[in-house]
C-alpha angles and dihedrals in degrees: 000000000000126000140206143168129171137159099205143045086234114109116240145189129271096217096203095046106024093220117141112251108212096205098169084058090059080044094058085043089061100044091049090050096048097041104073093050093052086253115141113210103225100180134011102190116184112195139172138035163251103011096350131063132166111221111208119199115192108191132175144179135193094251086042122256133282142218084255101048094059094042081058098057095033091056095046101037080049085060097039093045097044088057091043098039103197094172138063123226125354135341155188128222120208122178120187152131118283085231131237092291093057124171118245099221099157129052095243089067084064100058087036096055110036108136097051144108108260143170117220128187112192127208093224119023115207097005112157085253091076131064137222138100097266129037123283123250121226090234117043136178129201145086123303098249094178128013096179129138089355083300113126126190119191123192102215124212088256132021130017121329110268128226120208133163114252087243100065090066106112080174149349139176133172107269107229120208109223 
């Protein structure tokens, strides 16, 4: 069996073997494999080196996902995977749910998920870009009030609600309350 794991859309390089690891193209594998079954791929993580690599799959869906849900795309993303062959040596496939703390990486999360409890660390606290009467932190709690033209505005747990651009956003990830 085969593994891969990557963050970004952006190729890389394998350092044992100096092969060139496409890993947008594992991540178009992914997205052509979840779409037709309503799955969003959240996450598409690519670790390791050198001859092995753990590819991490992180999927979702509006009603939550399900065991089946991930054997599907497991099993089709394997076969696919296998005939393209993206990455060198050995890997490891893992699909699974991003958990209830899951990270909004697109914009479309934030849309998706206003009206609930985040945490949010910015790559530039109180720059001239956000909004607010104090100062913005660089880490802040609270639930997404607006998501509206890549501007967010999140009402803390305590002060005034806070408007920052999206791409400010070094970070984010729903906030459970245990």
């Amino acid at each position: 069996m085969k593994r891969a794991t990557s963050n970004s859309p952006v190729a890389g390089n394998s350092p044992a073997t100096g092969a060139r690891i496409d890993t947008a193209k594992i991540e178009a594998i992914a997205e052509r494999v979840a779409a037709p079954a309503g799955i969003e791929v959240v996450q598409v993580e690519l670790k390791g080196s050198g001859r092995s690599h753990l590819l991490r799959v992180y999927i979702d869906k509006p009603e939550g996902v399900t065991h089946a849900d991930c054997e599907l795309v497991s099993r089709e993303m394997s076969a696919i995977l296998d005939v393209e062959d993206p990455i060198p040596g050995t890997y490891e496939l893992e699909v699974s749910s991003p958990g209830v703390e899951r990270p909004l990486l697109k914009w479309q999360d934030w849309e998706r998920f206003t009206g609930k409890k985040v945490q949010v660390v910015l790559r530039e606290p109180g720059t001239p870009a956000l909004e607010g009467k104090e100062s913005v932190r660089k880490s802040l709690e609270g639930v997404i009030a607006r998501a509206e033209n890549q501007s967010v505005t999140i009402e803390p747990d305590r002060g005034d609600p806070v408007t920052f651009p999206f791409a400010q956003v070094s970070r984010a990830n729903l906030k459970f309350e245990w």
